[in-house]
N, C-alpha and C positions, 0 to 999 in steps of 0.2 A: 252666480250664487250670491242670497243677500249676505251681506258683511259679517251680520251675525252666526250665520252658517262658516261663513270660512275660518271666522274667531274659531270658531265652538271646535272645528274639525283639526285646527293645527294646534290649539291649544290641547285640544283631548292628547294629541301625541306626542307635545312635548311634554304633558304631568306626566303620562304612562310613562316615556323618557327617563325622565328626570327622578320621578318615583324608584323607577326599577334601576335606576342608577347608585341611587342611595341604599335601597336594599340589596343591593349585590355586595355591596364591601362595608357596611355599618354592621351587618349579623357577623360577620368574621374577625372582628378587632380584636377580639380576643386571639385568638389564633394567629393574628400578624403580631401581637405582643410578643409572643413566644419566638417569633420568625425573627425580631431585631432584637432578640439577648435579653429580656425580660422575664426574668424566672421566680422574684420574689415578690412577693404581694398583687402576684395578678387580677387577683379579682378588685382590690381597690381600685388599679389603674383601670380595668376595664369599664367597673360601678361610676369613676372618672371622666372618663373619655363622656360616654352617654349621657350624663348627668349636664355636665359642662357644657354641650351644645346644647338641649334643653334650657338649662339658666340665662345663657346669655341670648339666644332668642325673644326668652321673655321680656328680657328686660330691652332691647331694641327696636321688636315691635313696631309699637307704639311711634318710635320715631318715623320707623321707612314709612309707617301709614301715614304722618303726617308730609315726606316726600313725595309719597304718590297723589296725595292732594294737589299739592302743586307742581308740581311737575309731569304727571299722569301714573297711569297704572303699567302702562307697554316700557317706561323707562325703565325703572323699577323692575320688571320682570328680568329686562335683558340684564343689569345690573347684577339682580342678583344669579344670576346663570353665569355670567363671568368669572365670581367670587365662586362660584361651586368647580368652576372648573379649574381656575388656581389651586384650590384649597386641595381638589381629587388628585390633579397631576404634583405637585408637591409631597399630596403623602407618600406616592410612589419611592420618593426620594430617601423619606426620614431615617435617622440612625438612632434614634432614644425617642423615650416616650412622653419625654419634655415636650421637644418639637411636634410630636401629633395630637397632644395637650392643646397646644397654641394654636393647631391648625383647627382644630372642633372647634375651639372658641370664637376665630376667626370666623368660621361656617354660624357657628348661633348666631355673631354677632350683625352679620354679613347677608346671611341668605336672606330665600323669600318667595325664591321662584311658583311654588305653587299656589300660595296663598293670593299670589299678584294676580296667577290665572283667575283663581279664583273671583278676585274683585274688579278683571277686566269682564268676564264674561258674565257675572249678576249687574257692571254698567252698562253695557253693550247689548243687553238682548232685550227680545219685546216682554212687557209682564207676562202675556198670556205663555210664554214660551221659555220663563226665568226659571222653574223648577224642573221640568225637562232637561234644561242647559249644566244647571249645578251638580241634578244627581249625573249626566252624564262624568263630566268634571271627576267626581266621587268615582265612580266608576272606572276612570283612566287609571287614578293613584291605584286605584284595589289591585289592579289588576296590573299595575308594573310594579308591586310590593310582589305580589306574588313571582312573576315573573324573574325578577334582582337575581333572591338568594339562587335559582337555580343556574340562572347564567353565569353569577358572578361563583359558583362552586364548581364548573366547568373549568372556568377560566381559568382558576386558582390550582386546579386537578391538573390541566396540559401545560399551564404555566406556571405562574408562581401569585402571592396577594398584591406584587406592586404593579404588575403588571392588569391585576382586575382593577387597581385603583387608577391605574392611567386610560387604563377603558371607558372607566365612568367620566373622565373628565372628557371625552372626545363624545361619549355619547349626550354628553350635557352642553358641550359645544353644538352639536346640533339640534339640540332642541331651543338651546338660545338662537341660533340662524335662522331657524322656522318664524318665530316672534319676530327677527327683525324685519325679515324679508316681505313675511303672508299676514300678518296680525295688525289690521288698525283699528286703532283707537277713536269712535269715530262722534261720541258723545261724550268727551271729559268736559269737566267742566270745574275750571280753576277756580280755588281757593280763593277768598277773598284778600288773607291775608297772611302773613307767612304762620305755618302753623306751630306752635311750639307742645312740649309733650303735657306740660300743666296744663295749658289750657285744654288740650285730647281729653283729659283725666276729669277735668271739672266739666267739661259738653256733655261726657260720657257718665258722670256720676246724675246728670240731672236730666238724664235722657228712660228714663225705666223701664220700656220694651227694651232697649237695646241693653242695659245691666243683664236684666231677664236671660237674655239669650247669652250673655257672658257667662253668668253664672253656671246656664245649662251646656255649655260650650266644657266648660272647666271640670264640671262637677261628673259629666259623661266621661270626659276623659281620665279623670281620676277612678272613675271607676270599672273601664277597661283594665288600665293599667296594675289596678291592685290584684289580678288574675293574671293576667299575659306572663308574667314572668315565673311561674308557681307552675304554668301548664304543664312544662315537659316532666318536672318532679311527679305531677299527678298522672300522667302517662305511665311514667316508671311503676307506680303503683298500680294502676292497673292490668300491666302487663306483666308484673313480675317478675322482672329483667330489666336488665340496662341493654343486652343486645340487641341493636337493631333500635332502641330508645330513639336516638337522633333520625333517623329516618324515619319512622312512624311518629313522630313530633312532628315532624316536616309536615308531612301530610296532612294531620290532624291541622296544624295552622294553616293552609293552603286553604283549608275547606270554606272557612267563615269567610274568606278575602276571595274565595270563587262566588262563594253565594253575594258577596256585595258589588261584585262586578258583573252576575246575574241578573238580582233584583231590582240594583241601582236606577236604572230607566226604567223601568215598572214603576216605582215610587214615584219616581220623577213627573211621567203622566200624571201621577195621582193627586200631584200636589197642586197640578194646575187645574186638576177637576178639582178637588175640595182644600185647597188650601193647607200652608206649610203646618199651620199648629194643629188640626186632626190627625193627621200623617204623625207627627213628629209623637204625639200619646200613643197612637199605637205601636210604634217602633220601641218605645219604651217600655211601656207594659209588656209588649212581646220577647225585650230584650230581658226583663227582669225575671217571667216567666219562663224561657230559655236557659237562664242562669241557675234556676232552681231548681230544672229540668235535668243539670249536669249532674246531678249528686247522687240519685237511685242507680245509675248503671254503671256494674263492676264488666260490662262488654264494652271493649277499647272502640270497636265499631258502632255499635250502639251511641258509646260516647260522643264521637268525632259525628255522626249522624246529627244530633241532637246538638253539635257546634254550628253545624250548616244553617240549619234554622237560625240559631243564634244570630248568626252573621248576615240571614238574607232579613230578620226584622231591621237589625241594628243598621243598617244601610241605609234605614229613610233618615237616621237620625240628624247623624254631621250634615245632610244638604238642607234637612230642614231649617238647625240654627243657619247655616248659610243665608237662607230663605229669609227667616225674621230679621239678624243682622241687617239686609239688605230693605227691609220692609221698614223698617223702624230708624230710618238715618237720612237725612240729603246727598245728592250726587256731590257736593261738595266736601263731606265730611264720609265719606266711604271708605277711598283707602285709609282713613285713621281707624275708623269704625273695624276695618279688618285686622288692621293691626294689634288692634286690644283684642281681637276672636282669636286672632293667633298667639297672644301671652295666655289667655286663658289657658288654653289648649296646652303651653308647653307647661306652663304651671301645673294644672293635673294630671300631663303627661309625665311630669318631674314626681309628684309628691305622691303619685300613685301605686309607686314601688314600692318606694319605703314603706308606708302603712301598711301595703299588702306583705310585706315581709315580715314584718312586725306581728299582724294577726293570725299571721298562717305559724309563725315561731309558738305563739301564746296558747292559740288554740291548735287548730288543726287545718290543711285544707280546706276541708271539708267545712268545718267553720270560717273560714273565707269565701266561699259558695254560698255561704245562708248570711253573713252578714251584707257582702255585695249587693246578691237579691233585694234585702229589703233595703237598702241603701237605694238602688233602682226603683225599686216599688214606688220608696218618699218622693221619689223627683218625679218619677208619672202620677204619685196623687196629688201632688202640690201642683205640677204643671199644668193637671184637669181644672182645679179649681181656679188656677188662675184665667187661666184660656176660656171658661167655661161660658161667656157672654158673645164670643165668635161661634160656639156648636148649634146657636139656634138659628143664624142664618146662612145660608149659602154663599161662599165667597163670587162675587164675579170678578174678580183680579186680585190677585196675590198683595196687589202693592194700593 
C-alpha cells in the first residue's frame, strides 16, 4: 500500500479514537461535578471547565505549530496523544474541581492530536488525492463524536464517570501506538529556522489567502456554536416536555454528525474534481439556508430532518478551509499555518456561546435562527465575491 494510504487508514482511526474518546467524557462533566461533592454554582464550574480548555488551546496553537515545523507533524501527534492520556487517566483520579480545572487547561494547553492528523495527512498525500484525504479525516472525527457520548454513557451506566475517563485514556493510548508504530512521515521538510510565535503572527498577517481561511475557519465556528448550545432548550419547545428531552436531544445531534460522516467523502471527491473554494460556497450557502430552514417547523421530526441536511451541507465546510489552509502556505510553514486554523477555531468555538446566549436571552431563539442565517448568508456572500476570479476556470490541482 502506498504510504499515503496507510497514513490516511491509521490516521482515520486514531481521530475516530481520539474523537469519540473526548466525546464520551467531555458531554458528562457536568454530572461528574456532582459525582465529586460539587453542589454550588455548577453551571459556572461546568461554563469553566469548557471554556478553559478552548482558551488555552488557542493561545498554544500557534506554538505546537511552530514545533511541528521543526520537528515534524508524527512527533507532535504522538506528543500530544500522550498528554491526552495523562490528562483522561488523571481525571479518573480528582477529588475537587480545582484539580479538573488544571487538568482541562493542561489538555488546551497540551493537546493537538487531531489537528497534527490533520496536517500530516494534507503533507503527505498527492494534490490530486488531498481533498479526498481531508474530508475523509472530517469524516473519522464526525463519526467518533457521535460515537463518545454513547459509549462513554454505557460506560458510565455499568460503571461509574472515572472509570469512562480511564477508558478514554487507554483508548487514546492506542490511537497514539497506531502513529508510532504504522504512520510515516515521509515528506517533512524542516524549518529553516527555529520558529518563534511572533514571527508565525507576522508570515501569517502578510499571507491573505491563508488570513482568509482563518477568518472563515473562526467565523464558521463561531457560528455553529452560537446555536449548538440553545438546541436541546429548542427541543424542549418543541416537544412540549422535558420527558424524554435528553434522549430526543441525543438524537436530534447524532443526525447532523451522521450526515457529515456520510457526506464527508462525497465532498471530498468533489473537491478534487472542482476545487476546495466552489465546494466550500456551496456548503455555506446550504449551510445558511438549512439554518433558516429550522425555524417554520413546530414537527420535532420534521425539525431533526431538516438538521441532517444541515449537517450533510456543513461537512464540505471544515475540509475545505483545511484545503485553502494547506493551498495557500509552504510545507515549511504548515504545521504553524495549522496551528493558527486551530486558534481560530477554539476562538469561535469559545466566543460562540456567549453571543449565542446573549441573543437567544435578548431576543428569542428563534431570533438566533434568523440572526445566525444571515450571519452565514454574509460569509457565503463575501466569500463568492472573493473567490469569484477561481469560478471561471476549472481547477486542475487543488494546490
Amino acid at each position: 500500500m502506498v504510504n499515503w494510504k496507510r497514513n490516511l487508514l491509521f490516521l482515520w482511526i486514531g481521530t475516530f479514537i481520539t474523537a469519540a474518546s473526548f466525546s464520551m467524557v467531555v458531554p458528562f462533566l457536568p454530572i461528574f461535578l456532582l459525582q465529586i461533592g460539587v453542589h454550588k454554582h455548577v453551571a459556572f464550574w461546568s461554563g469553566s471547565l469548557y471554556s478553559s480548555a478552548f482558551l488555552a488551546g488557542a493561545i498554544s496553537a500557534p506554538f505546537w505549530g511552530g514545533m511541528a515545523d521543526r520537528f515534524g507533524r508524527k512527533p507532535m501527534i504522538v506528543r500530544a496523544g500522550f498528554v491526552l492520556v495523562f490528562v483522561y487517566v488523571m481525571t479518573a483520579f480528582v477529588t475537587n474541581p480545582y484539580e479538573l480545572l488544571a487538568l482541562r487547561i493542561i489538555q488546551g494547553l497540551l493537546s493537538g492530536y487531531i489537528p497534527g492528523a490533520i496536517a500530516l495527512v494534507a503533507t503527505n498525500t498527492p494534490d490530486d488525492k488531498a481533498g479526498y484525504a481531508l474530508s475523509m479525516i472530517s469524516a473519522a472525527s464526525s463519526a467518533g463524536t457521535i460515537f463518545g457520548p454513547l459509549m462513554g454513557g454505557v460506560i458510565a451506566h455499568l460503571s461509574n464517570n472515572r472509570i469512562a475517563f480511564a477508558t478514554a485514556g487507554v483508548l487514546v493510548l492506542i490511537s497514539t501506538l497506531l502513529v508510532i508504530f504504522w504512520v510515516k512521515e515521509d515528506s517533512f521538510k524542516k524549518s529553516d529556522k527555529r520558529p518563534s510565535t511572533i514571527d508565525t503572527f507576522k508570515q501569517a498577517i502578510n499571507n491573505r489567502p491563508l488570513m482568509v481561511a482563518l477568518l472563515l475557519n473562526m467565523f464558521t465556528a463561531f457560528s455553529i456554536m452560537t446555536i449548538e448550545p440553545v438546541i436541546t432548550l429548542y427541543i424542549t419547545e418543541l416537544i412540549h416536555s422535558i420527558t424524554n428531552a435528553s434522549l430526543i436531544a441525543g438524537i436530534v445531534f447524532s443526525l447532523s454528525g451522521i450526515a457529515s460522516a456520510i457526506f464527508a467523502p462525497l465532498w471530498g471527491k468533489a473537491f478534487d474534481r472542482y476545487g476546495f473554494t466552489i465546494i466550500l460556497i456551496i456548503g455555506l450557502f446550504g449551510g445558511a439556508l438549512w439554518t433558516f430552514m429550522q425555524l417554520p417547523y413546530e414537527n420535532i421530526w420534521w425539525f431533526a430532518s431538516i438538521r441532517f441536511l444541515y449537517g450533510a451541507f456543513f461537512s464540505a465546510v471544515f475540509p475545505a478551509i483545511n484545503g485553502l489552509v494547506v493551498k495557500s502556505t509552504t510545507p515549511s510553514f504548515r504545521g504553524r499555518a495549522f496551528g493558527l486554523n486551530q486558534t481560530a477555531n477554539q476562538l469561535g468555538s469559545m466566543l460562540g456561546p456567549v453571543l449565542g446566549g446573549v441573543v437567544a436571552e435578548v431576543t428569542s431563539i428563534h431570533g438566533l435562527f434568523w440572526i445566525t442565517g444571515i450571519f452565514l448568508t454574509t460569509i457565503a456572500t463575501i466569500s463568492t465575491w472573493y473567490f469569484q476570479s477561481e469560478f471561471r476556470t476549472k481547477p486542475t490541482s487543488n494546490f
